[in-house]
Short mmCIF file of the C-alpha atoms (twelve columns), coordinates in Angstrom:
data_MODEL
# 
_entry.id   MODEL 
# 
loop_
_atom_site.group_PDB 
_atom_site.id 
_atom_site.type_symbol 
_atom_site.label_atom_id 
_atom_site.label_alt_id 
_atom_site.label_comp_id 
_atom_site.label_asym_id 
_atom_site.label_seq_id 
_atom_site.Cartn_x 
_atom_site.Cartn_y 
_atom_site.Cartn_z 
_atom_site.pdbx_PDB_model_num 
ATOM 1  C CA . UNK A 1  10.302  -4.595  1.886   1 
ATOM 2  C CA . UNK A 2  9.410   -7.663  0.030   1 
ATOM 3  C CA . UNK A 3  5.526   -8.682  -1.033  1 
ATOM 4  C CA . UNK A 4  4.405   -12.682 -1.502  1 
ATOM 5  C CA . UNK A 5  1.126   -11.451 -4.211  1 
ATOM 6  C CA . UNK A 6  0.463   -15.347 -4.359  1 
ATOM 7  C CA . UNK A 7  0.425   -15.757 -0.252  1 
ATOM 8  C CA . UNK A 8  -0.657  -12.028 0.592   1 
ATOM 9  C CA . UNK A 9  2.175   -11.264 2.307   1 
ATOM 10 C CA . UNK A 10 4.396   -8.107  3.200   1 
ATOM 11 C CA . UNK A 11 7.901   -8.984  4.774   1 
ATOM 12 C CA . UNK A 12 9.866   -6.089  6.253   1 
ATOM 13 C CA . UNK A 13 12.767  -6.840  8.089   1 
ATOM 14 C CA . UNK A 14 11.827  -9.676  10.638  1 
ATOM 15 C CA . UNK A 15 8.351   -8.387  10.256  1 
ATOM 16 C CA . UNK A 16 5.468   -10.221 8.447   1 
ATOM 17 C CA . UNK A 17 2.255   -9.182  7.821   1 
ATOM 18 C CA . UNK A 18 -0.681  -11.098 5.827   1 
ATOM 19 C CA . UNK A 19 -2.475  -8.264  3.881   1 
ATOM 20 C CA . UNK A 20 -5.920  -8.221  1.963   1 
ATOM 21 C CA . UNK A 21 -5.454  -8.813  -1.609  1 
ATOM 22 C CA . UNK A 22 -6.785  -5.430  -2.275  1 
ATOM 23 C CA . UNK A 23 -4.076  -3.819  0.079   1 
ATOM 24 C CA . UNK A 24 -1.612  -6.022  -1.526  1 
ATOM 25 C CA . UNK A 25 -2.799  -4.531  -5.135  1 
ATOM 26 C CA . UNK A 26 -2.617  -0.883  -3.584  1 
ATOM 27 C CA . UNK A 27 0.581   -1.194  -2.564  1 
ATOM 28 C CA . UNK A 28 2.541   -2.474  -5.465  1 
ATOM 29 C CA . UNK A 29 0.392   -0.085  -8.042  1 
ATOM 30 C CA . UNK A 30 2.233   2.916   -5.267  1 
ATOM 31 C CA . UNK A 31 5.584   1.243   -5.253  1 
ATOM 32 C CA . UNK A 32 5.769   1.261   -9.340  1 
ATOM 33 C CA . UNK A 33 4.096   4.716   -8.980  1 
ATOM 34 C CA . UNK A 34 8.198   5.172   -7.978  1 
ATOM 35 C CA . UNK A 35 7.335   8.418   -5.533  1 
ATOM 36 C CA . UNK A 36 4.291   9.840   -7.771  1 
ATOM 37 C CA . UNK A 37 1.171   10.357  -6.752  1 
ATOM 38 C CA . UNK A 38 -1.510  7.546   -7.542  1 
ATOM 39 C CA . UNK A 39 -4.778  8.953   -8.067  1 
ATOM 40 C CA . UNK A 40 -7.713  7.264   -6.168  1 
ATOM 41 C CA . UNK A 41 -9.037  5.965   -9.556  1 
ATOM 42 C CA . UNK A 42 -5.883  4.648   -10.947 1 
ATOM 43 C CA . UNK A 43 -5.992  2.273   -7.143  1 
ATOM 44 C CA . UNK A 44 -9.464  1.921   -7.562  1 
ATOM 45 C CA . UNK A 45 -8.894  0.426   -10.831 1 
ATOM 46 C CA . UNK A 46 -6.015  -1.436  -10.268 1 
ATOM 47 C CA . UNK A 47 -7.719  -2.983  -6.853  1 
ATOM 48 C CA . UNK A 48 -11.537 -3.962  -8.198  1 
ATOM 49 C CA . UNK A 49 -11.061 -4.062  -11.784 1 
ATOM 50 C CA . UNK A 50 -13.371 -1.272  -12.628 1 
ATOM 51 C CA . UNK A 51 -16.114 -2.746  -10.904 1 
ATOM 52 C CA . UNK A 52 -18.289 -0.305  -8.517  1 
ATOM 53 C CA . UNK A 53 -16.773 0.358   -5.042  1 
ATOM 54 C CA . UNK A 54 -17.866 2.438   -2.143  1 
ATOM 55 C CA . UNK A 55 -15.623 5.833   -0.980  1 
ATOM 56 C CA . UNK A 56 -15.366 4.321   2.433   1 
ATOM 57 C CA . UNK A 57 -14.202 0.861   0.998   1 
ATOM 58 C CA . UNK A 58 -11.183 2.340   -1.343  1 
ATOM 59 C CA . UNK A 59 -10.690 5.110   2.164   1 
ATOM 60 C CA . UNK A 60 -9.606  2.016   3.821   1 
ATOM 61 C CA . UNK A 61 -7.621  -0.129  1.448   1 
ATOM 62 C CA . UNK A 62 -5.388  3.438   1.125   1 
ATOM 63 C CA . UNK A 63 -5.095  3.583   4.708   1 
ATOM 64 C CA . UNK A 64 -4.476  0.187   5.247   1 
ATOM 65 C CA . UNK A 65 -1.232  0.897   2.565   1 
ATOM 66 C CA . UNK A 66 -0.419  4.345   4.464   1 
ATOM 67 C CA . UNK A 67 0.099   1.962   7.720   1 
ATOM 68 C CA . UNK A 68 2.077   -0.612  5.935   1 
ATOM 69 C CA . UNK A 69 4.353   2.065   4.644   1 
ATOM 70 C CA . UNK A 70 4.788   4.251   8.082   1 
ATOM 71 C CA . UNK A 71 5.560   0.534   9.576   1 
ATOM 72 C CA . UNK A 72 8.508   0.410   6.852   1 
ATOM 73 C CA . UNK A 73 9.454   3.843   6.718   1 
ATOM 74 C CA . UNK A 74 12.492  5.188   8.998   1 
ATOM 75 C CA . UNK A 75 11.902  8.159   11.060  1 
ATOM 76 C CA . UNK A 76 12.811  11.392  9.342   1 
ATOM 77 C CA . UNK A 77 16.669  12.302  10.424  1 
ATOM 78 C CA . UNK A 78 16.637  15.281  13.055  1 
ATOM 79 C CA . UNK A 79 18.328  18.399  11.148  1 
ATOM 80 C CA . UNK A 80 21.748  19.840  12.261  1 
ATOM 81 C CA . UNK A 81 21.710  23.028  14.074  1 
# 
């Protein structure tokens, strides 16, 4: 996956996607995460810059991020018998 933070963009493969700059944000603050958990604070305050946001708002920037990634992500490998 590649990410264009100056045009909003998400590139995987020959798939491009114009994100929200917010979803953009989300995404890169879980990709340094590097596997751990980011709390919903630590995106809320990477995405708004401390400033007030609504539950429901932050619910869908992280869901917006959770579709990017199952777009990107391979199917998990069937286990041998």
């Amino acid at each position: 996956m590649r990410v264009s933070p100056s045009a909003c963009r998400v590139f995987a493969g020959a798939e491009e996607s114009r994100v929200e700059a917010q979803t953009l944000t989300a995404l890169i603050a879980s990709a340094r995460a590097n596997g751990a958990t980011v709390s919903r604070d630590d995106l809320i305050n990477a995405c708004w810059d401390d400033r007030v946001v609504s539950d429901d708002a932050a619910t869908r920037t992280i869901a917006k991020v959770r579709a990017l990634a199952k777009g990107i992500t391979p199917p998990p490998r069937p286990k041998p018998d």
